[in-house]
C-alpha positions in Angstrom: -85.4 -56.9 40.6 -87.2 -57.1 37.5 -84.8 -54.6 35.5 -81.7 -56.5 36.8 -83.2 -59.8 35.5 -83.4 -58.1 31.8 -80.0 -56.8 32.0 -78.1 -60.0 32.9 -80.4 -61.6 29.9 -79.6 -59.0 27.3 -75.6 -59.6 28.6 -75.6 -63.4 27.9 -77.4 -63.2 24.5 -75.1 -60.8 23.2 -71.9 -63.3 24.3 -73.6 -66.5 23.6 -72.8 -65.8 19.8 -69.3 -65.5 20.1 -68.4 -68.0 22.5 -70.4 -70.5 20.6 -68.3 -69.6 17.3 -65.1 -69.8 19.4 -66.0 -73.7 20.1 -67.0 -73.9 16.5 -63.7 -73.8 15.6 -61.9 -75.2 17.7 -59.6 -72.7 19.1 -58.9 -72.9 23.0 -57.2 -69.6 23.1 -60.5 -67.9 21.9 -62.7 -70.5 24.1 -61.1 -68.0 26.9 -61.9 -65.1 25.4 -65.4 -63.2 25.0 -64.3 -61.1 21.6 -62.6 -62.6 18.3 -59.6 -61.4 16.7 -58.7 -61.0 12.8 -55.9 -63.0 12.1 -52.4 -62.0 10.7 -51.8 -62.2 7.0 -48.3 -63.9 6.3 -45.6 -61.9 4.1 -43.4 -63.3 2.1 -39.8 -62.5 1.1 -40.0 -60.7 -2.4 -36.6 -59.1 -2.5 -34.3 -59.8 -5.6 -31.0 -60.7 -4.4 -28.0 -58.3 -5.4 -26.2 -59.5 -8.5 -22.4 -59.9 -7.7 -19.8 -57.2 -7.8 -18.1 -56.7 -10.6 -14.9 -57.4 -10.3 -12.4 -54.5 -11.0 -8.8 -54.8 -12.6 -5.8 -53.0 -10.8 -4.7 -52.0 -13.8 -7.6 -50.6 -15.2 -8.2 -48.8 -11.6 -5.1 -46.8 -11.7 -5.1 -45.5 -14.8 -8.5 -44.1 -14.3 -7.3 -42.4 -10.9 -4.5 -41.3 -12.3 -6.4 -39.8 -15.4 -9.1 -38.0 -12.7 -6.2 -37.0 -10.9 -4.7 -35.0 -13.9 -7.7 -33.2 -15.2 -7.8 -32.1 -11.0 -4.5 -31.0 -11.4 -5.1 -29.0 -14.8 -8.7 -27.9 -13.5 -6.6 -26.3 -10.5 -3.7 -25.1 -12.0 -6.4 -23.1 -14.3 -7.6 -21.4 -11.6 -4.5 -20.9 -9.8 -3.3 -18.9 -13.2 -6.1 -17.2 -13.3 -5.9 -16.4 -9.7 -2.6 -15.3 -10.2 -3.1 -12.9 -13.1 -6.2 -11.3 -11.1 -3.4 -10.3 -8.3 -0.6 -9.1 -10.3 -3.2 -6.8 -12.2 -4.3 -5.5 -8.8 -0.4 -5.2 -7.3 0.0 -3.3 -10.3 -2.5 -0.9 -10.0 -1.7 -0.8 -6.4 1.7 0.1 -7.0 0.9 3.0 -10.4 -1.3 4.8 -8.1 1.7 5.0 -5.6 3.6 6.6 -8.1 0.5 8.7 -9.7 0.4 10.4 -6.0 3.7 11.5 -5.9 3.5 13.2 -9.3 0.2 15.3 -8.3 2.1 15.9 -4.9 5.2 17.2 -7.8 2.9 19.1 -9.4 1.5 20.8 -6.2 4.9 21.4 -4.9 5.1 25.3 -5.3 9.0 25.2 -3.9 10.2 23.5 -7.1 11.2 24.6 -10.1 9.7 23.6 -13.6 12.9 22.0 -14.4 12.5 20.2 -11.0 9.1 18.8 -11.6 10.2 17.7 -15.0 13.2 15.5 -14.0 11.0 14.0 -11.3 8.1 13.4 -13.4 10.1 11.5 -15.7 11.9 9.5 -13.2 8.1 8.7 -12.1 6.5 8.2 -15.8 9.6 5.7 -16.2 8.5 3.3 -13.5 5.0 3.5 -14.3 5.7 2.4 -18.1 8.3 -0.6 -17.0 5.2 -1.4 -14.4 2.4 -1.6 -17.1 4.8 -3.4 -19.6 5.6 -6.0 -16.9 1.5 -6.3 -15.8 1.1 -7.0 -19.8 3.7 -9.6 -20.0 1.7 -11.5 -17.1 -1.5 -11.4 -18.3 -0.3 -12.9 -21.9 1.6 -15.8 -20.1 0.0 -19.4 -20.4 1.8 -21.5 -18.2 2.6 -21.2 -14.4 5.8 -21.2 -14.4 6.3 -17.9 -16.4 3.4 -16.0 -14.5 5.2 -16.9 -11.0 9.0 -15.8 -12.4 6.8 -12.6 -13.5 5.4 -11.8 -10.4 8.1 -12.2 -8.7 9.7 -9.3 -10.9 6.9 -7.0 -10.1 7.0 -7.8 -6.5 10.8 -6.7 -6.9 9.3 -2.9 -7.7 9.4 -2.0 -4.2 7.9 1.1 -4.6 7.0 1.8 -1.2 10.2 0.4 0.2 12.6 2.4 -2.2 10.7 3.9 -4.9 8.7 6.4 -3.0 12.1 7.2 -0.1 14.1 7.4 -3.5 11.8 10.5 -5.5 10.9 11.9 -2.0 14.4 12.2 -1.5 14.9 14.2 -4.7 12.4 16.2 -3.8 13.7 17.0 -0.3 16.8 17.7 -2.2 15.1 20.2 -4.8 13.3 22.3 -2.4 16.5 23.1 -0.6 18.5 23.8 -3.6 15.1 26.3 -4.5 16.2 27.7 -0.4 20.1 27.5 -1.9 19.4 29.7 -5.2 17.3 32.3 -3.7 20.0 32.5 -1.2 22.7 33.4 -3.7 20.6 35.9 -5.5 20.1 37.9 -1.8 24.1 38.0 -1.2 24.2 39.9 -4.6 21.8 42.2 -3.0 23.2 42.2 -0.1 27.3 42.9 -1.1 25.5 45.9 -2.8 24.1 47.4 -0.3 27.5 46.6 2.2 29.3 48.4 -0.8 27.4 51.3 -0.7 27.6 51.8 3.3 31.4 50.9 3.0 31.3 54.4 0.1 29.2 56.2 2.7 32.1 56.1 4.9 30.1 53.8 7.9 32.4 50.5 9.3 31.2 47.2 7.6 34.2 45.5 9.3 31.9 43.2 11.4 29.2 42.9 8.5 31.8 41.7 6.1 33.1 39.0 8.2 29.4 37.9 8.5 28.7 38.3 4.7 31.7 35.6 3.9 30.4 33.3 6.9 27.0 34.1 5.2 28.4 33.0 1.6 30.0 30.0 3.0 27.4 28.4 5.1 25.2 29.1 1.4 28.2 26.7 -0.9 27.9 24.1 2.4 24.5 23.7 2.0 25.2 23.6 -1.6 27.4 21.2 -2.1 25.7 18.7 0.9 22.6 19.3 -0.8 24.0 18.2 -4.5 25.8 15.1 -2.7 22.3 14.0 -1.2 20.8 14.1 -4.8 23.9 12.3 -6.5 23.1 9.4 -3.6 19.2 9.4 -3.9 19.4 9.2 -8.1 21.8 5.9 -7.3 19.1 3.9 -5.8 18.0 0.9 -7.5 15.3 -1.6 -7.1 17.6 -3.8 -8.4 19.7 -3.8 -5.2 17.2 -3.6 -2.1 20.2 -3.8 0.3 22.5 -1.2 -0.5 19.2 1.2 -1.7 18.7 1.5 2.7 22.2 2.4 3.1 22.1 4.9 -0.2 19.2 6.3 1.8 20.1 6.7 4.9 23.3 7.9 3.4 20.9 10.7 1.6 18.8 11.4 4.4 22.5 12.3 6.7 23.6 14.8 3.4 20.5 16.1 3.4 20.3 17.2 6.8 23.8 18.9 7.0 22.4 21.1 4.1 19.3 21.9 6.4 22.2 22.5 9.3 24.2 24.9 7.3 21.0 26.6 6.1 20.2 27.5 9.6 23.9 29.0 9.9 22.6 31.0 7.3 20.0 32.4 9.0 21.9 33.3 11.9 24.4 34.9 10.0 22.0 36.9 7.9 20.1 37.9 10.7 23.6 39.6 12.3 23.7 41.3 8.4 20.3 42.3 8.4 20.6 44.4 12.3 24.1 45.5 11.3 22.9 47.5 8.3 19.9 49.1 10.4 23.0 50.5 12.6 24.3 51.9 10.0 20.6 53.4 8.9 21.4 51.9 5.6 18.8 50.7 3.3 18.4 47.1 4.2 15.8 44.2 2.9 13.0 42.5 5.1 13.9 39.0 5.3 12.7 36.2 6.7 15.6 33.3 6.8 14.6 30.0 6.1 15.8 27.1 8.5 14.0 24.5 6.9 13.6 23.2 3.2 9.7 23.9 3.0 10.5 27.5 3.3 12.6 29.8 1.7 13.4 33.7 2.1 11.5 36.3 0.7 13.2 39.4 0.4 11.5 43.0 0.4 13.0 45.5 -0.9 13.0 49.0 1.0 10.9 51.8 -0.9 12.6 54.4 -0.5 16.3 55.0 1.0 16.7 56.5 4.4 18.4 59.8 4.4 22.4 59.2 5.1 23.1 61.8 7.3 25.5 64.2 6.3 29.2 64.3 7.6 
C-alpha cells in the first residue's frame, strides 16, 4: 500500500510541471494534453520570378533553321561521299580478285596452249586496268553527283554476270581446240599406218571409210568450236541483254563440238580394232569425249611381223 502511495506521488509531480506551463500560456489545446510540442517555424516564399520570354522574330527564326538545316545537309552529304567512295573501293576489289582467280585458274590450266593463256590473260589484264582506272576516278571526285554516275559505271562491270561466263567460255573453247589439234596430228599417223597395210596387200576398205568419217567429225568440231569462240569474244558489258543470248548462243556451239568429238571417238575406236585385224602396227589411244581430256597416243615399239604371202 505504501509503494503504491509513492508511485501515484512521483506520477503527479512529474505532470504537474507541464500542465501548469500549459495554463501559463494560455493554450486550451495543450490544457488537454500532458506533453508540449515545438512549434512550426513559418517559410516564406523566396523564389525570383521568371523574367519574360524573349520574344523571337519569324524572320530571324527561319533563317537560322534554315542555316542548321544546311550544314545537316553538307555534314551528311560528307559522309554519304565518303560512304560511297569506301564501297566502290571495296566493289572494286571485290570484282579484280574475280578476275585475278580466273588468271591463276589460266595459268593452272595444263590443256591450253601458251598462245592460249596469253590471249586470255590479256583479255583479263584489260578489265582489271579499265577497273582500277575507274576505282581512281571515284575516289578523286568531290561532289555526289559524279561519284554516283561513277558507281554506276563500275556496277555496269558485271563480272560475274558476263565477265567470268564470257573468258570461261574461251577457255571451254581452247581446251577443245587443244582436243581438235592433237586430233589432226593422230590422222597423219594414222593414214600412214592405213597406207602401209593398204602396201601390205591387207583390205582397208572398211578402215578408210572410217578414217574420212574420222577426219570429218575432227573439221565439225572444228569449225563449231571456232564459231563458239567468235560468239564468246563478242560479248560486251556494254550490252547485258544480248551478252545472255551471245552466251547461250556459245554454250549451244560449244556443245556440238563436244558432240562431234565423241563421233570421233567412236570412229577411231572402229580404226584402232580394224588395224589389230590386220596385225598391223597400231597406236594406243585413249579418245577424248570431253574437252578436259584429250588423246594421248602411244606409239608401238616395235612392228609385228607381217606374215608372209
Amino acid at each position: 500500500m505504501k509503494k503504491y502511495l509513492i508511485s501515484t506521488s512521483l506520477i503527479t509531480l512529474i505532470a504537474l510541471p507541464a500542465i501548469t506551463l500549459a495554463n501559463a500560456n494560455g493554450d486550451s489545446s495543450l490544457r488537454r494534453a500532458v506533453a508540449t510540442t515545438t512549434p512550426t517555424p513559418t517559410v516564406r516564399n523566396t523564389m525570383t520570378p521568371m523574367p519574360p520570354l524573349r520574344k523571337i522574330d519569324e524572320t530571324t527564326f527561319k533563317k537560322e533553321t534554315e542555316d542548321a538545316f544546311k550544314e545537316y545537309r553538307a555534314a551528311t552529304q560528307v559522309k554519304k561521299i565518303a560512304a560511297l567512295k569506301k564501297a566502290a573501293e571495296k566493289a572494286t576489289d571485290h570484282r579484280i580478285g574475280v578476275l585475278n582467280q580466273l588468271i591463276e585458274n589460266v595459268d593452272a590450266n595444263n590443256k591450253l596452249s601458251d598462245a592460249d593463256k596469253t590471249t586470255i590473260k590479256q583479255g583479263i589484264n584489260t578489265q582489271i586496268t579499265a577497273l582500277t582506272d575507274l576505282n581512281t576516278r571515284i575516289q578523286a571526285a568531290t561532289d555526289l553527283a559524279t561519284i554516283k554516275t561513277l558507281i554506276k559505271q563500275l556496277y555496269d562491270y558485271k563480272i560475274i554476270a558476263i565477265i567470268k561466263p564470257k573468258q570461261i567460255g574461251i577457255m571451254a573453247v581452247a581446251r577443245v581446240q587443244g582436243v581438235i589439234n592433237r586430233l589432226e596430228n593422230l590422222d597423219k599417223r594414222l593414214e600412214r599406218l592405213l597406207a602401209k597395210a593398204k602396201a601390205d596387200g591387207k583390205d582397208v576398205t572398211a578402215i578408210e571409210a572410217n578414217l574420212v568419217t574420222f577426219n570429218a567429225k575432227v573439221a565439225e568440231a572444228k569449225s563449231y568450236a571456232e564459231q563458239a569462240k567468235e560468239i564468246f569474244k563478242s560479248i560486251s558489258v556494254s550490252n547485258p541483254e544480248q551478252a545472255k543470248v551471245l552466251r547461250e548462243e556459245g554454250k549451244a556451239d560449244l556443245q556440238k563440238a563436244r558432240e562431234s568429238l565423241k563421233a570421233v571417238g567412236t570412229e577411231l575406236h572402229k580404226i584402232i580394232v580394224a588395224l589389230k585385224a590386220t596385225n598391223s602396227p597400231s597406236p594406243t589411244v585413249t579418245p577424248s569425249t570431253t574437252p578436259e581430256t584429250s588423246p594421248e597416243v602411244t606409239p608401238t615399239p616395235t612392228e609385228a611381223p607381217t606374215p608372209e604371202a
